[in-house]
PDB file with one MODEL, atoms N, CA, C and O in Angstrom:
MODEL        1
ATOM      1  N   UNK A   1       0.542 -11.207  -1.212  1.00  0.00           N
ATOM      2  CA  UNK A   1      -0.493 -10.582  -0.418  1.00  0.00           C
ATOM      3  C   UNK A   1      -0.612  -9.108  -0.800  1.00  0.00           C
ATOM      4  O   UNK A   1       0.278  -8.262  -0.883  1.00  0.00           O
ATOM      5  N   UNK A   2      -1.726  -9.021  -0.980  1.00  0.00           N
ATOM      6  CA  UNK A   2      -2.028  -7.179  -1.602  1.00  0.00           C
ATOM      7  C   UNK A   2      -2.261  -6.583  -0.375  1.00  0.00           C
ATOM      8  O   UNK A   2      -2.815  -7.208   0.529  1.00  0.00           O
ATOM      9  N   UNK A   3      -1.837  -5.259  -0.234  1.00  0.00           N
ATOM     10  CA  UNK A   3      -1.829  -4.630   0.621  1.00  0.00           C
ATOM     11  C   UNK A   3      -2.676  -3.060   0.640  1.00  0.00           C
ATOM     12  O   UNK A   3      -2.522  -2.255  -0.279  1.00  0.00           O
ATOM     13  N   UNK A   4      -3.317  -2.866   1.490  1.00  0.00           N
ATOM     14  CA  UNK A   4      -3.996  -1.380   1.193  1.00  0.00           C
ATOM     15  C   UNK A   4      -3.353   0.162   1.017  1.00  0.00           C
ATOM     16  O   UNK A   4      -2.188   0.516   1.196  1.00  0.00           O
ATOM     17  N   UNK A   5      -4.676   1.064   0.549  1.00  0.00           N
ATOM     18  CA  UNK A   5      -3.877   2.434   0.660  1.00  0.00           C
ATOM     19  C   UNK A   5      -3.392   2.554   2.057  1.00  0.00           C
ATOM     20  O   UNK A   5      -2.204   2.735   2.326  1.00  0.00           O
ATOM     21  N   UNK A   6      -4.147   2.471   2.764  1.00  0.00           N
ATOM     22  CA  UNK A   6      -3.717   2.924   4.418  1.00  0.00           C
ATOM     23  C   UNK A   6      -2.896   2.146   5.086  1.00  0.00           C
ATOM     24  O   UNK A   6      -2.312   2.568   6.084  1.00  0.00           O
ATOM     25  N   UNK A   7      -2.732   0.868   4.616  1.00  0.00           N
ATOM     26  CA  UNK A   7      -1.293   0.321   4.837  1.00  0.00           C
ATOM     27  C   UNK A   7       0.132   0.805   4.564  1.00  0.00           C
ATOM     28  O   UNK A   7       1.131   0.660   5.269  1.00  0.00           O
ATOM     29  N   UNK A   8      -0.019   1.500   3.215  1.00  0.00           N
ATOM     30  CA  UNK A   8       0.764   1.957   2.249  1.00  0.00           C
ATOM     31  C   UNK A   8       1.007   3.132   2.925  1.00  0.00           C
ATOM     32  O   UNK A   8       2.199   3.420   3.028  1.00  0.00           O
ATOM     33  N   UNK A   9       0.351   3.757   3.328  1.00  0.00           N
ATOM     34  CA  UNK A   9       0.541   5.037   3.932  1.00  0.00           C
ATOM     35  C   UNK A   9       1.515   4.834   4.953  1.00  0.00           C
ATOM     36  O   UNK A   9       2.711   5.112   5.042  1.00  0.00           O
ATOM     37  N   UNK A  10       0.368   4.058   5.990  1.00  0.00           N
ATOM     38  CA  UNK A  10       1.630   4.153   6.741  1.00  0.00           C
ATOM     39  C   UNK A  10       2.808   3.406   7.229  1.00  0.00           C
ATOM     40  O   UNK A  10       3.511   3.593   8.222  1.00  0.00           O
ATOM     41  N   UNK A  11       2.860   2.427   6.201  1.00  0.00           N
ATOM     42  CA  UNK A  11       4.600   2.632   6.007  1.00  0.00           C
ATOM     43  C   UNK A  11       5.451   3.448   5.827  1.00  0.00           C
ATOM     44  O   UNK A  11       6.467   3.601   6.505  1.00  0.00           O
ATOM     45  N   UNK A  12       5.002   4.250   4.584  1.00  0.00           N
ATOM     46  CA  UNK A  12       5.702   5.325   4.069  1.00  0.00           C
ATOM     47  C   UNK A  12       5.840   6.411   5.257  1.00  0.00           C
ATOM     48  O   UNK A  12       6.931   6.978   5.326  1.00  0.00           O
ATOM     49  N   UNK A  13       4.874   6.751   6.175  1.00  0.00           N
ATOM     50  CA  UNK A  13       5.168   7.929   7.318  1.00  0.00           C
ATOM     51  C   UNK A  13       6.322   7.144   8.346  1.00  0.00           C
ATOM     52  O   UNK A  13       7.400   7.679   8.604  1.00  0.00           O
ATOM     53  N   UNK A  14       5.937   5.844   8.870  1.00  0.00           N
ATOM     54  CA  UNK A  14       6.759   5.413   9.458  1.00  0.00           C
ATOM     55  C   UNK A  14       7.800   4.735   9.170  1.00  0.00           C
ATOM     56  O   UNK A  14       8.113   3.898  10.017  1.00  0.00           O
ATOM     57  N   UNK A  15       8.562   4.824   8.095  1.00  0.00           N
ATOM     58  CA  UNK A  15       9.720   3.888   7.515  1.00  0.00           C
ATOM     59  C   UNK A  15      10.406   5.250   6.160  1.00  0.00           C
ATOM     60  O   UNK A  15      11.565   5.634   6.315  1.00  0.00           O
ATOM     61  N   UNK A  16       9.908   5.590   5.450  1.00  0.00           N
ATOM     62  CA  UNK A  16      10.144   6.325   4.414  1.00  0.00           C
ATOM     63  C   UNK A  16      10.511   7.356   4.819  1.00  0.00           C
ATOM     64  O   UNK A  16      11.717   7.460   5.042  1.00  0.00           O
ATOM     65  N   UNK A  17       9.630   8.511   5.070  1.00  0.00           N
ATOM     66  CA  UNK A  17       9.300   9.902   5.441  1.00  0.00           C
ATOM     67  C   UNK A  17      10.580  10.118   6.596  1.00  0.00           C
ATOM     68  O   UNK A  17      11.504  10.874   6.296  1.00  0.00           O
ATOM     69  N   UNK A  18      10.573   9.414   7.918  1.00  0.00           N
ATOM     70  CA  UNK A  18      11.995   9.973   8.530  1.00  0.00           C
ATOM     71  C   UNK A  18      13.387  10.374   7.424  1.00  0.00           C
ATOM     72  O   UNK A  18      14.173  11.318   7.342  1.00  0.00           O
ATOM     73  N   UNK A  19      13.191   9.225   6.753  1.00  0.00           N
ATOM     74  CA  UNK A  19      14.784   9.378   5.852  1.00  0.00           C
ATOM     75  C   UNK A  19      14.356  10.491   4.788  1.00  0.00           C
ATOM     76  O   UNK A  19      15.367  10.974   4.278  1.00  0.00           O
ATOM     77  N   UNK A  20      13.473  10.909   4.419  1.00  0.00           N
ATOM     78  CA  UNK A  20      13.015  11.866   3.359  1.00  0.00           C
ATOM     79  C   UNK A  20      13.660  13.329   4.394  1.00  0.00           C
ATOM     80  O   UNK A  20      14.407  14.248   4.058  1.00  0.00           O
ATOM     81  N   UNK A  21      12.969  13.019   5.770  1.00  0.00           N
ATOM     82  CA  UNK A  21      13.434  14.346   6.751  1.00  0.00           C
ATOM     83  C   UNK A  21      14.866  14.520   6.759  1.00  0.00           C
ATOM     84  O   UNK A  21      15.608  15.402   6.327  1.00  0.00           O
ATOM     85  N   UNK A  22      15.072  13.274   7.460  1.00  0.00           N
ATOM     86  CA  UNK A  22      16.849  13.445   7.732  1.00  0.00           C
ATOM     87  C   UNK A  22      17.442  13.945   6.825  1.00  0.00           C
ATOM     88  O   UNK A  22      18.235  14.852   7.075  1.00  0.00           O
ATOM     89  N   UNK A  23      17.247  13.526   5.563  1.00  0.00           N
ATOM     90  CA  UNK A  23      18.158  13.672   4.306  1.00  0.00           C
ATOM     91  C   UNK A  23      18.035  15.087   3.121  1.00  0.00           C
ATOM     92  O   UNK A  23      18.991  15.551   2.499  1.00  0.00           O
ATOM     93  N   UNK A  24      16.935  15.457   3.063  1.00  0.00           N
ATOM     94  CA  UNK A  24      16.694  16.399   2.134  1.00  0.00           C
ATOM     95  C   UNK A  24      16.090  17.994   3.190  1.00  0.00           C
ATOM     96  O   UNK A  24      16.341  19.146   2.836  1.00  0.00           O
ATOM     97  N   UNK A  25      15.269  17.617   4.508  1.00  0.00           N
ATOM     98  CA  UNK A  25      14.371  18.491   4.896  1.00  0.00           C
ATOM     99  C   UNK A  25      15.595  18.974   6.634  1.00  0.00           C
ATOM    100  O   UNK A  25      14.975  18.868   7.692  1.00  0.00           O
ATOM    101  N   UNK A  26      16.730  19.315   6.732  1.00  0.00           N
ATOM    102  CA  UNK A  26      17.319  19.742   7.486  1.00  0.00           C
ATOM    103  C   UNK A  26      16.863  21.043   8.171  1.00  0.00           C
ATOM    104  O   UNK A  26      16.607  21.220   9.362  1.00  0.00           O
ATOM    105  N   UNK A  27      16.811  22.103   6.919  1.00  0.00           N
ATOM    106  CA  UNK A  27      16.064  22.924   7.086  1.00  0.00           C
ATOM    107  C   UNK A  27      14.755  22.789   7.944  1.00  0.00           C
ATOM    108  O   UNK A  27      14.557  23.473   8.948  1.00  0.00           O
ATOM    109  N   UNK A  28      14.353  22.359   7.724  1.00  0.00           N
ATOM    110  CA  UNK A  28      13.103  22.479   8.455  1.00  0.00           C
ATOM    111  C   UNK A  28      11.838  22.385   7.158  1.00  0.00           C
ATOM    112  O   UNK A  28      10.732  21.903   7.403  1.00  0.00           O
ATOM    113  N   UNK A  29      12.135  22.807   6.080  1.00  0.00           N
ATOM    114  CA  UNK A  29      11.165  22.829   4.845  1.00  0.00           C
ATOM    115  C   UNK A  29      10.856  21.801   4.241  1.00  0.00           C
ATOM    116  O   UNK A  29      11.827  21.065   4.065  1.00  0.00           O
ATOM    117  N   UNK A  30       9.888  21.416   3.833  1.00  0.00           N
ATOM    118  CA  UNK A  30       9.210  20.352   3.312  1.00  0.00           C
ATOM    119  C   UNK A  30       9.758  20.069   1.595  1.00  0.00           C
ATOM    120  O   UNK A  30       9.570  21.005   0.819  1.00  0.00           O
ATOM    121  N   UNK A  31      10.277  19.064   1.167  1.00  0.00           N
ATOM    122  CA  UNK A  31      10.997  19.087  -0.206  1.00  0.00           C
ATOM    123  C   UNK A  31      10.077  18.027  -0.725  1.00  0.00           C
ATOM    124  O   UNK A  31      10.286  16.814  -0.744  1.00  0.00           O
ATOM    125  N   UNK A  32       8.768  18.841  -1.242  1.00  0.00           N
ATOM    126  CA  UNK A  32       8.177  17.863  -2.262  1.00  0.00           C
ATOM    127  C   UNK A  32       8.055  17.009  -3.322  1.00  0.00           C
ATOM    128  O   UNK A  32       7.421  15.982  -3.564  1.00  0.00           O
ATOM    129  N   UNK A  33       9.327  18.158  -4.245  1.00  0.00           N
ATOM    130  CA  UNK A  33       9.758  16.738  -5.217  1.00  0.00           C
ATOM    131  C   UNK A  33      10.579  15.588  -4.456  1.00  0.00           C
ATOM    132  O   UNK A  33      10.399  14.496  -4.996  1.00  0.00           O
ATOM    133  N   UNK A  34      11.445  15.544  -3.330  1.00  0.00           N
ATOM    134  CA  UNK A  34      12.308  14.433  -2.835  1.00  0.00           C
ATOM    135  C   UNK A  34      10.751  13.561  -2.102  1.00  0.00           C
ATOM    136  O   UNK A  34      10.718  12.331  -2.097  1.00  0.00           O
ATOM    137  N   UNK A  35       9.497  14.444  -1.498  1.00  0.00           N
ATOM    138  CA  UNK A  35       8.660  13.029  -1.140  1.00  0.00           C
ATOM    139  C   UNK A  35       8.242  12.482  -2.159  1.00  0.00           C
ATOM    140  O   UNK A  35       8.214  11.252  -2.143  1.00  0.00           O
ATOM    141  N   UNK A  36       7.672  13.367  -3.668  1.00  0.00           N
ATOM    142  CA  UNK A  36       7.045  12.518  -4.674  1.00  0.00           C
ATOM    143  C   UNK A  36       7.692  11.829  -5.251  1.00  0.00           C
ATOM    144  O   UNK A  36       7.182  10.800  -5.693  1.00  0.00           O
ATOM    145  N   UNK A  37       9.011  12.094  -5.474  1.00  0.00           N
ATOM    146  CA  UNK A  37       9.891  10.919  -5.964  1.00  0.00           C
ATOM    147  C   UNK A  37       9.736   9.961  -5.175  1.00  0.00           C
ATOM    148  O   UNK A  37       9.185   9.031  -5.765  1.00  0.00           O
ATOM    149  N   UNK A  38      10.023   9.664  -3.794  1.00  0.00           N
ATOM    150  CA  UNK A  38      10.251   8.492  -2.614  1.00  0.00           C
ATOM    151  C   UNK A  38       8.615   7.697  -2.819  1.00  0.00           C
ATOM    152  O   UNK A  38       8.294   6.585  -2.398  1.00  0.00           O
ATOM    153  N   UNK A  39       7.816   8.620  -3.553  1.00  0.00           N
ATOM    154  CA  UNK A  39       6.307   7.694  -2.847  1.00  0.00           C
ATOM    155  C   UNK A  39       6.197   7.121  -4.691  1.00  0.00           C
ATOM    156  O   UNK A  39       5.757   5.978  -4.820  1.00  0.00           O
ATOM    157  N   UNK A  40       6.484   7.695  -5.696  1.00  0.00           N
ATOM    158  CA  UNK A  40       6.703   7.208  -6.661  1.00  0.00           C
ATOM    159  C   UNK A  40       7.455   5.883  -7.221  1.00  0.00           C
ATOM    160  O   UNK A  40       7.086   5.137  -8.128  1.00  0.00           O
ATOM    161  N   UNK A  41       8.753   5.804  -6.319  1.00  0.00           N
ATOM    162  CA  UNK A  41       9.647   5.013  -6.048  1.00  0.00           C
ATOM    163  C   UNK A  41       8.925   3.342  -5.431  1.00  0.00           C
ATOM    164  O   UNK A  41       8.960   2.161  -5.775  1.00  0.00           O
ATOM    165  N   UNK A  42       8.184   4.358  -4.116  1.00  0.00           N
ATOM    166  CA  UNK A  42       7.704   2.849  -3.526  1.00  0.00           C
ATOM    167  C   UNK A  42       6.899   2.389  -3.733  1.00  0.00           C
ATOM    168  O   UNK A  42       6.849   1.184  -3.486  1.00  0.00           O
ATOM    169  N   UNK A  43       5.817   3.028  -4.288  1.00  0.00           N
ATOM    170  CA  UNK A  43       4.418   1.733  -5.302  1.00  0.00           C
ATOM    171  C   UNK A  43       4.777   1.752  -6.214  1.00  0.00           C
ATOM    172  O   UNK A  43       3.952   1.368  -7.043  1.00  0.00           O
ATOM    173  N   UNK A  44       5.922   2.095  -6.693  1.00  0.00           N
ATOM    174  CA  UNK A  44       6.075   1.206  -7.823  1.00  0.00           C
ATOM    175  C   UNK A  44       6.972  -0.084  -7.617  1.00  0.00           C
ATOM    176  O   UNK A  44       7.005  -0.983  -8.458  1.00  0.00           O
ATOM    177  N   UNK A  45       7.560  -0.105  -6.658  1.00  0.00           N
ATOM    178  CA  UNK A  45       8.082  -1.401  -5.865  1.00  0.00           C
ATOM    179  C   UNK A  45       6.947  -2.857  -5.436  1.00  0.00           C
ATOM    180  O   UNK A  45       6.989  -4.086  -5.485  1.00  0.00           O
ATOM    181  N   UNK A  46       5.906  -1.674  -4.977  1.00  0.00           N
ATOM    182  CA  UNK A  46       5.007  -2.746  -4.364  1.00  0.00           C
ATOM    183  C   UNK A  46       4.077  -2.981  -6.003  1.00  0.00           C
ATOM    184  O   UNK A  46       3.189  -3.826  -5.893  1.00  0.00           O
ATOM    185  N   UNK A  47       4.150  -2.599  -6.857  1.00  0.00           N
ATOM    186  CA  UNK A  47       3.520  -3.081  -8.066  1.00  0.00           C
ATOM    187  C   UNK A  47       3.835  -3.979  -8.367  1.00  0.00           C
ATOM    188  O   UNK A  47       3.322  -5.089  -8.230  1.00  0.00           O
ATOM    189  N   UNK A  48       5.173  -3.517  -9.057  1.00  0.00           N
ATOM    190  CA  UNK A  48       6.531  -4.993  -9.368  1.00  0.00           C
ATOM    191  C   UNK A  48       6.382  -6.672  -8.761  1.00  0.00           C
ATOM    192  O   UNK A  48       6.474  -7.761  -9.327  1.00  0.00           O
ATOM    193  N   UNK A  49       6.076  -6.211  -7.154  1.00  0.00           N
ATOM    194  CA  UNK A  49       6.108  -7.327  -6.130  1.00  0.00           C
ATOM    195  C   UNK A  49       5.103  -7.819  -6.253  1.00  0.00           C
ATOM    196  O   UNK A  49       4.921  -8.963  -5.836  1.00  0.00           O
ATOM    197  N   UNK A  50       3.844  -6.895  -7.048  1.00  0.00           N
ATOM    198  CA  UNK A  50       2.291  -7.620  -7.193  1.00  0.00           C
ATOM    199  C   UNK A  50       1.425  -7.053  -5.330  1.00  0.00           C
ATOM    200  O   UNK A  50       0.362  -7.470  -4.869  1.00  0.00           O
ATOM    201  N   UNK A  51       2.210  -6.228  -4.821  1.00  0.00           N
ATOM    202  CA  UNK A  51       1.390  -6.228  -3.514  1.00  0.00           C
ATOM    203  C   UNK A  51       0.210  -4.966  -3.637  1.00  0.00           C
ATOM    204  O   UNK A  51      -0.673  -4.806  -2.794  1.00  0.00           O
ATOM    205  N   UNK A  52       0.387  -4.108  -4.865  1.00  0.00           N
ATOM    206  CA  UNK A  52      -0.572  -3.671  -5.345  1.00  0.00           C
ATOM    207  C   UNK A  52      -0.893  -3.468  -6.534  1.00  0.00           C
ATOM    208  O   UNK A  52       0.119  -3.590  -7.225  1.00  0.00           O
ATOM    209  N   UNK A  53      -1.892  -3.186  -7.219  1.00  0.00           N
ATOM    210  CA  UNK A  53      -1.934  -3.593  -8.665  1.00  0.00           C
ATOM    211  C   UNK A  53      -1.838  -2.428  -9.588  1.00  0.00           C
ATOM    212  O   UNK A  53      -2.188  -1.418  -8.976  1.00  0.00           O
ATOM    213  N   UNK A  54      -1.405  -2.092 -11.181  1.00  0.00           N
ATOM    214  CA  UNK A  54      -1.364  -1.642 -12.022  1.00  0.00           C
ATOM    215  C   UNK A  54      -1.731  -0.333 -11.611  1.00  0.00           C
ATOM    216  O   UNK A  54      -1.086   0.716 -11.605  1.00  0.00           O
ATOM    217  N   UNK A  55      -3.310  -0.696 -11.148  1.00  0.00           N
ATOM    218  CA  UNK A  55      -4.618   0.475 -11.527  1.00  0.00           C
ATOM    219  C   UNK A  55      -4.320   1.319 -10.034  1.00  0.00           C
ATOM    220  O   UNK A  55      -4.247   2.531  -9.833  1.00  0.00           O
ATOM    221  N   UNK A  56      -4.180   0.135  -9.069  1.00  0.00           N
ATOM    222  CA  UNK A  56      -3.591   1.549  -7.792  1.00  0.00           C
ATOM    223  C   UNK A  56      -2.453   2.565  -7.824  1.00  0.00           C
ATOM    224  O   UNK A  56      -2.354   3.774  -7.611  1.00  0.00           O
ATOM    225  N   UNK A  57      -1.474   1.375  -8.248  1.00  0.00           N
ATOM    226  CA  UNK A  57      -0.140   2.399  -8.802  1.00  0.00           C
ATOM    227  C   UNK A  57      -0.182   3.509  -9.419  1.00  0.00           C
ATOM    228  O   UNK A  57       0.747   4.314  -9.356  1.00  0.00           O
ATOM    229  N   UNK A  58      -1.628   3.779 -10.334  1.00  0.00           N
ATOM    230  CA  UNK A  58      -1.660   4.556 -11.423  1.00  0.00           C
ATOM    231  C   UNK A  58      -2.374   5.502 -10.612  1.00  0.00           C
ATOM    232  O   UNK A  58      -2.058   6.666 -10.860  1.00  0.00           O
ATOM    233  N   UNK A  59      -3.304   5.342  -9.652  1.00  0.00           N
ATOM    234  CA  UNK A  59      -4.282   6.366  -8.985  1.00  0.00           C
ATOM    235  C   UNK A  59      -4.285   6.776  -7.908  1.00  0.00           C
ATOM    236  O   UNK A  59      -4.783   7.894  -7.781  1.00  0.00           O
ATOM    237  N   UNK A  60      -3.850   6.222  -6.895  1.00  0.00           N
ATOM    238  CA  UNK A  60      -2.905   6.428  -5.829  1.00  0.00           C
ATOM    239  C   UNK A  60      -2.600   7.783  -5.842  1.00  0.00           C
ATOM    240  O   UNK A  60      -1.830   8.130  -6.738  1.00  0.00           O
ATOM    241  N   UNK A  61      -3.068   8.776  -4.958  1.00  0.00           N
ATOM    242  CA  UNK A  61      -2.310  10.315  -5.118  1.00  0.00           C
ATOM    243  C   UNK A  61      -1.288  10.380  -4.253  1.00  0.00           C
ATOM    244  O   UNK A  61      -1.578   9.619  -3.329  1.00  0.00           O
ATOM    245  N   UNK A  62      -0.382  10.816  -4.082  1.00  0.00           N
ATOM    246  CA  UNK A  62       0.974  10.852  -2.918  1.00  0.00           C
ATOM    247  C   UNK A  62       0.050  12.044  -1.765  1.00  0.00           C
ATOM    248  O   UNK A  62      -0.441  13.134  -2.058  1.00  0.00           O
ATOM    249  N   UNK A  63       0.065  11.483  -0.712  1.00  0.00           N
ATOM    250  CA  UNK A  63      -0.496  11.790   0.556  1.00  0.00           C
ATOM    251  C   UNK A  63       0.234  12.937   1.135  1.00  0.00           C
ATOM    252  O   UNK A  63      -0.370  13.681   1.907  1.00  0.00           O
ATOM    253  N   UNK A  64       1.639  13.184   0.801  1.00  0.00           N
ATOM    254  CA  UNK A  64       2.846  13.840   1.129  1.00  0.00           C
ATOM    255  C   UNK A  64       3.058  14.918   0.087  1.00  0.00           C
ATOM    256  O   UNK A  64       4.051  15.645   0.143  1.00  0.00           O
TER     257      UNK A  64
ENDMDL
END
């Protein structure tokens, strides 16, 4: 089952992004390479799985 950008999104705010906070953003500061890695990480998961395709993976801008 393919899944959308705005699905995609918000998984990533609600499942991803806490552990991006907890773990890298203590401070209080926003650590952009640790979100673009994490959002890099996960469509390319959902590519692999086929839940989104090639061409989204590729165009997809990280929201974060």
């Amino acid at each position: 089952m393919r899944v959308t950008k705005k699905q995609v999104e918000a998984i990533f705010r609600e499942e991803i992004l806490p552990e991006i906070r907890k773990r890298y953003e203590k401070d209080g500061r926003i650590d952009h390479p640790a979100r673009r890695e994490e959002w890099n990480n996960y469509t390319d998961s959902l590519c692999k799985d086929g839940k989104i395709t090639l061409h989204q993976y590729e165009t997809w801008a990280n929201p974060y």
